[in-house]
C-alpha positions in Angstrom: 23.2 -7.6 11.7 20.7 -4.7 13.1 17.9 -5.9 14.8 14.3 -4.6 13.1 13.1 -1.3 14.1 10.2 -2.2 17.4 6.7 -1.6 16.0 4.4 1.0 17.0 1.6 -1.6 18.2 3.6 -4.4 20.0 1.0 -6.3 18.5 2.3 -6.3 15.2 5.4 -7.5 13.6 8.6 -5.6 13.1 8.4 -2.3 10.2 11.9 -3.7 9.2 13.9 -6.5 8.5 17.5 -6.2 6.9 17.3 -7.7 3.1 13.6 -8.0 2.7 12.9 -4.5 1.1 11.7 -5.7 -2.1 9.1 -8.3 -0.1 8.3 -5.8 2.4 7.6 -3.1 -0.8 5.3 -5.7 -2.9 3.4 -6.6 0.5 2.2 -2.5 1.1 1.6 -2.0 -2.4 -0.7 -5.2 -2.9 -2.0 -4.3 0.3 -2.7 -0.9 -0.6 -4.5 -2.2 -4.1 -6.7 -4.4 -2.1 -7.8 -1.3 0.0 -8.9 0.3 -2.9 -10.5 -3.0 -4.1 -12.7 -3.4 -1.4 -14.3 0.5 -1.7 -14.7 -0.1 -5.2 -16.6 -3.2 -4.5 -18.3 -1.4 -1.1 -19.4 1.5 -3.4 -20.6 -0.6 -6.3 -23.1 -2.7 -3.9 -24.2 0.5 -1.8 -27.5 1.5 -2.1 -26.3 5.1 -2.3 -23.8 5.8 -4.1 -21.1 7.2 -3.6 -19.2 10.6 -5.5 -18.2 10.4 -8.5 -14.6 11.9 -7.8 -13.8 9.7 -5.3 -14.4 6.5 -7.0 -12.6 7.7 -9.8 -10.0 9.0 -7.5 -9.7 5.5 -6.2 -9.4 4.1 -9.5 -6.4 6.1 -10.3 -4.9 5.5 -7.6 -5.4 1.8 -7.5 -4.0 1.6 -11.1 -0.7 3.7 -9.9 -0.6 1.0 -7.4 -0.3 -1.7 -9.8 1.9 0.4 -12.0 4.1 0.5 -8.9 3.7 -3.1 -8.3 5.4 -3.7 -11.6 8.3 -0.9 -11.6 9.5 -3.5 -8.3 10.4 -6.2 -10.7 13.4 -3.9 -12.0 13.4 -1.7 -9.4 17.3 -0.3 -7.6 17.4 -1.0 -3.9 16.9 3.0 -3.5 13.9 3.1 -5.8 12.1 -0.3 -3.7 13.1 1.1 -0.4 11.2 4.9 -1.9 7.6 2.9 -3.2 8.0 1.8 0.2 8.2 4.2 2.5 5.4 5.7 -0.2 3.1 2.8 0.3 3.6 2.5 3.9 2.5 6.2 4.4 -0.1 5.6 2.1 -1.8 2.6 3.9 -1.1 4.2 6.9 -3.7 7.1 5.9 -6.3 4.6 3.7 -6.7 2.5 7.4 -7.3 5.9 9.4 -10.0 7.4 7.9 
């Protein structure tokens, strides 16, 4: 068995472990949704509001999410391990900015 590759904050747990793919997956793309949950709900209490475009921009993206979410149910092992690597990049770049 291969040990889990080392994190990039030692802080954190390991980015992989052998045979959990399809947990690992649904956790970054329910992770990803709740991103986009919490600026919808930051935008809808702001005093000023926000553009147009991007909350619409989140909303489709949040709904590909949970479009995602459900292709994993009868997702191949190649398809899971692509949403992801997807999703991993994705809510690498939503906690960044």
């Amino acid at each position: 068995m291969t040990d889990p590759l080392p994190p990039e904050d030692s802080d954190q747990a390991a980015l992989h472990r052998p045979g959990t793919d399809g947990v690992q997956a649904r956790d970054l793309v329910e992770r990803v949704i709740n991103t986009y949950n919490a600026r919808l709900a930051a935008a809808r209490r702001s005093p000023v509001p926000e553009a147009a475009d991007a909350v619409d921009s989140w909303r489709e993206a949040r709904d590909q999410a949970a479009d995602a979410l459900e292709r994993l149910d009868a997702a191949s092992e190649d398809e899971t391990v692509e949403i992801a690597l997807r999703y991993a990049a994705l809510l690498k770049e939503l906690k960044g900015r």
